[in-house]
N, C-alpha and C positions, 0 to 999 in steps of 0.2 A: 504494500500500500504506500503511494506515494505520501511525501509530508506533508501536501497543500490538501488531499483529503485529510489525511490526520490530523491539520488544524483546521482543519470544516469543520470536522464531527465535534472536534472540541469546540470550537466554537457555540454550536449548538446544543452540545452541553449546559455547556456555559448558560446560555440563554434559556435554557428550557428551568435551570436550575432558580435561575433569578427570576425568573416568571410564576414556580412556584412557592417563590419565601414572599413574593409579592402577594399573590392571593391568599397566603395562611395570615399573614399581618394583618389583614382587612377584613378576615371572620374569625379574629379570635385576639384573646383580652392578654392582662397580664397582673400580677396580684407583685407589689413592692410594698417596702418601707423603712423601717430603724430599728434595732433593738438596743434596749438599754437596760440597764440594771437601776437598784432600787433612789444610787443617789443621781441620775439623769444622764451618764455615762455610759455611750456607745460601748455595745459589745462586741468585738469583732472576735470572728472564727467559732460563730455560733451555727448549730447546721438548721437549715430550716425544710420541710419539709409538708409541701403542699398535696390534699387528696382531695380528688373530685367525691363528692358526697353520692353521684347518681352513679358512677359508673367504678368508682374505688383505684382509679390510675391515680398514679405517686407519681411528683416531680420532687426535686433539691434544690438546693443550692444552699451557700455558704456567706455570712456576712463578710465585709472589706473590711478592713482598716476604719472605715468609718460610721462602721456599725450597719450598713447599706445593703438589701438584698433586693433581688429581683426573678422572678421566673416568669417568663415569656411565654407567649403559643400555648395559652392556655383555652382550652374551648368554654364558653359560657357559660355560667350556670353556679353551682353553691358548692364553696369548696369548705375545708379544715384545716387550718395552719397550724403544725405545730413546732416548737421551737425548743431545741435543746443546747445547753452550755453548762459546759464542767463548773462544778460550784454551786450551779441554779437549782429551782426546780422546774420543770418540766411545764410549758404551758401548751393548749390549746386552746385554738379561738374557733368556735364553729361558725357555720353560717356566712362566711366571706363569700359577697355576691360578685362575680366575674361579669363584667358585660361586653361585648361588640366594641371593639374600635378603644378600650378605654384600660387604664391601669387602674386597682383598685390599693390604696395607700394604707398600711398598718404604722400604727405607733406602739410596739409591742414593749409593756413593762415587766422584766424579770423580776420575781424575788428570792429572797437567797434561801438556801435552804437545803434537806437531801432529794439526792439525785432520785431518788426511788417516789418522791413526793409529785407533784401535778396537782395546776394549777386550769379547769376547765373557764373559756369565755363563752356561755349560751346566747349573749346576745349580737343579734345580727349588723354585720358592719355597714353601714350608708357606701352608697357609691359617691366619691364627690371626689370629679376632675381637677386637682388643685396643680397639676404638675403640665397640662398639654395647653397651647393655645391656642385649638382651632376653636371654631362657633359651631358646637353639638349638641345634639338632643339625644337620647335612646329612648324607645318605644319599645319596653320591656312586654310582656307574656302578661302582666296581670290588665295591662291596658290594650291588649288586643284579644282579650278574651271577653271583656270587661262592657268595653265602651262600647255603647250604639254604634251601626254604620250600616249606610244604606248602599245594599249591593253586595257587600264582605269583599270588596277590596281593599286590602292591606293598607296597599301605600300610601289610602288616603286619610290615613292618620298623621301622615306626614303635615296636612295642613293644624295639626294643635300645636307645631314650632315656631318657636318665631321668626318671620321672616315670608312667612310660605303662604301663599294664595292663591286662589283658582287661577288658571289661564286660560280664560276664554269658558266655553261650559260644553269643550269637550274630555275632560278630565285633564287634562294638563295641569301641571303644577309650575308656579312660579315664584324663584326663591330671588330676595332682593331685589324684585323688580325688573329680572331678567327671563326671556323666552323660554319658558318650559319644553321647548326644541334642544335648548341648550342643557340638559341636565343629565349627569349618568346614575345607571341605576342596577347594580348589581345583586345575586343572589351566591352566596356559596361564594365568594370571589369570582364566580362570571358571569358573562355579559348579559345581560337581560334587556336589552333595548333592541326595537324595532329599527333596523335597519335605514329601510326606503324612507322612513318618515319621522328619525331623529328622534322617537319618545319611547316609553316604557313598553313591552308588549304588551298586548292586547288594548288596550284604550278605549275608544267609541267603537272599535269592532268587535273584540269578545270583555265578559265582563272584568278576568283576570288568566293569567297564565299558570301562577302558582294559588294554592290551595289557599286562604288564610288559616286555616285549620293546620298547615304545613310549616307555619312561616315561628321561629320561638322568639326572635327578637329582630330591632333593626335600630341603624344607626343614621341619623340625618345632620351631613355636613353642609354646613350654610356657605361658611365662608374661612380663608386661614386655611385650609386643609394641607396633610403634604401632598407630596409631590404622588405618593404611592396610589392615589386615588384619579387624579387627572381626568382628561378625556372630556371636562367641562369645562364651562363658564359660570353655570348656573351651580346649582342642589348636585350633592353627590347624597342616592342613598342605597347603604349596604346592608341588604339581610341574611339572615342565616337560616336554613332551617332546623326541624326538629330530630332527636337522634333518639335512639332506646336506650335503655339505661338496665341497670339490673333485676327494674320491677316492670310489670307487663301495666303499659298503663294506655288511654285512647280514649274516646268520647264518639258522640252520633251527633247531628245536629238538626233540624228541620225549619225552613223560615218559607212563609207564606205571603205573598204580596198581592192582594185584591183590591185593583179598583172599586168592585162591586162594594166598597166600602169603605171609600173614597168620596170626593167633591167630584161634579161634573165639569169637565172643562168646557166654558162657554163660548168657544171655538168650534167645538161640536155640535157641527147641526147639518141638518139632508133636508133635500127638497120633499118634500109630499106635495100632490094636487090634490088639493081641499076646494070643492064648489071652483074649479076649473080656474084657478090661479095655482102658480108653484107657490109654497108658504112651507120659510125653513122651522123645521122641527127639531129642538134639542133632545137627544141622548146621548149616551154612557157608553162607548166602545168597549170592549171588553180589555182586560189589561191584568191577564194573572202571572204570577212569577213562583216556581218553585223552587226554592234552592234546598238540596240535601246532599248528605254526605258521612263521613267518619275516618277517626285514626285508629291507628294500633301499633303499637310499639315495646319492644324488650328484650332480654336476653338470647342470644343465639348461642354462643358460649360462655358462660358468666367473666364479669372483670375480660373480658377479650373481643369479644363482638356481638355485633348488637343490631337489630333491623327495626326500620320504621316507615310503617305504612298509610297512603294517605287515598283517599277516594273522592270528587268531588263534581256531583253536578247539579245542572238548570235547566230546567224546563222554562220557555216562557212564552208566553201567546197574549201577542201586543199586534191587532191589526192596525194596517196604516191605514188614515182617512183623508179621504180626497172629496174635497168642498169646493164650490164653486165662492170664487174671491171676494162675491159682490153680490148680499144675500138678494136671492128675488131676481138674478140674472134673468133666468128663461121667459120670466113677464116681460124683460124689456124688447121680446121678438115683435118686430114690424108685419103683423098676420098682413094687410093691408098690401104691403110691398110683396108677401109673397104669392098672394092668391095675385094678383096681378101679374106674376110671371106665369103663371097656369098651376100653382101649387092647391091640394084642396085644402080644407080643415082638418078631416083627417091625414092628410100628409103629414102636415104641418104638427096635429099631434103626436104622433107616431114617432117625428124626427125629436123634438122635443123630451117623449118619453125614453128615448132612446139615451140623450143624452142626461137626462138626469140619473138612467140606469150606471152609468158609468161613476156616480159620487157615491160616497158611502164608503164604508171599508174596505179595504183591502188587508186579504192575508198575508199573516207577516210571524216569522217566529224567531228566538233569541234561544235555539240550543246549547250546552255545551258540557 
């Protein structure tokens, strides 16, 4: 093999490599902070020892010199810190909440005492950004489970951020005041945008691409972002979805959407001939929408892998309605002008009828 393939292949290595420490950085958290002992003095060469609570994986690491630790590429979700140092006694802090996109900071206080001793924390630690300076929000799992939305599209939670406003009213989102053409929108670290048309998939054409029943959390960059995110002007937003854990866990869901109990829209109206005038008549188009679905998810080999399943669909029967633009059009026919070209009355009606058969509903449906 010549050298200029062997630095090709490396090259793309290379590249494949960087392409994936980019997308793990961008779905997944990271849990830092200090240890100190009883009189406010950094502990260094303390071991720390981080466990995810759902799935039971262990990471490490070791404090600096300056009492300073950090473990990375941690996946979401509620971890156990605990921390050992000769001298000490033994603490854990439970409940440390990992989120998308963000480091979660401990101030960890040793007291002295025997090694054989431990010291539990039951209470749950806040997430609070004090070390990054982009403009973030996360849209954790209790508020996509939680909050109303009409439709059960995810992302449009993304408008309770600040910054974030309809663009225009075909779901487009615009952040700072910039075209929601302009925004990227990621799942898992990949691409989730339409192409041909610059916006999130699905849009005014389907109601969404991924489940929200699928989706555990997400993260919405306004502004400030790094560099690792790009590919915009506007909103970068990054979701993750949901994973199995050691217990078998899932849900069903069912939402019903009936006009039939609803307001009529007073746009809605069709001609009738009543005592030989067309006279527009208001009704109620039909307009039902069924959304259902469910998950499931859990252990395949315990502590080792894990599957998670997701099912999601809609029914919906929205016929479209075609009105004539100018109620009481068909009265304004010149009978006059046409029986004068050789047309009868009956002609005349018949064309007439003709054309009012053509307003009314049309079938229209919203599978998916």
């Amino acid at each position: 093999m010549s050298k200029i393939i062997k630095l090709s292949l490396l090259c793309l290595l290379l590249l494949g490599l960087s392409s994936i420490a980019a997308a793990q950085s961008t779905t997944t958290g990271a849990i830092g902070g200090v240890v100190s002992n009883p009189n406010k003095e950094v502990v260094p060469g303390a071991a720390v020892t981080v466990k995810n609570i759902e799935t039971n994986k262990e990471d490490a690491a070791t404090t600096d010199d300056s009492g300073r630790f950090k473990v990375a590429n941690l996946q979401p979700g509620r971890y156990a810190v605990t921390v050992n140092s000769s001298g000490f006694a033994e603490i854990t802090q439970q409940n440390v909440v990992v989120e998308i996109g963000r480091e979660t900071n401990l101030e960890i206080a040793l007291s002295v005492g025997p090694v054989t001793g431990s010291v539990d924390v039951s209470a749950e630690a806040p997430v609070i950004n004090t070390t990054q300076q982009d403009f973030s929000s996360n849209i954790n799992q209790t508020s996509i489970n939680e909050l109303p939305i009409n439709g059960r599209r995810w992302s449009n939670f993304a408008l309770l951020t600040p910054g974030a406003v309809p663009d225009g009213t075909f779901g487009l989102i615009s952040f700072r005041g910039i075209s929601g053409l302009l925004n990227n929108n990621t799942i898992d670290g990949g691409d989730n945008n339409q192409a041909f048309f610059a916006e999130e998939r699905g849009r005014t054409r389907i109601s969404y691409s991924i489940s929200q029943a699928a989706i555990r959390e997400f993260q919405v960059n306004t502004s400030s972002y790094s560099a690792e995110y790009g590919r915009s002007a506007g909103g970068v937003v990054n979701a993750i979805t949901k994973s199995g854990t050691n217990e078998f866990h899932g849900g069903v869901f069912y939402y019903q959407r009936n006009n039939k109990w609803g307001a009529r829209n007073p746009l809605a109206t069709r001609s009738e001939l009543i005592n030989g005038v067309f006279t527009p008549v208001g009704f109620k188009p039909k307009d039902v929408r069924h959304q259902f679905g469910g998950t499931i998810g859990g252990p395949i080999v315990k502590d080792k892998a894990f599957f998670f399943f997701s099912y999601d669909q809609q029914n919906r029967n929205f016929p479209g309605l075609s009105i004539f633009s100018q109620n009481g059009f068909l009265n304004t026919v010149n009978r006059s002008l046409l029986t004068a070209r050789g047309l009868s009355n009956q002609q005349i009606d018949a064309g007439l009828a003709f054309l009012n058969s053509l307003s009314g509903p049309l079938e229209r449906t919203g599978d998916q």
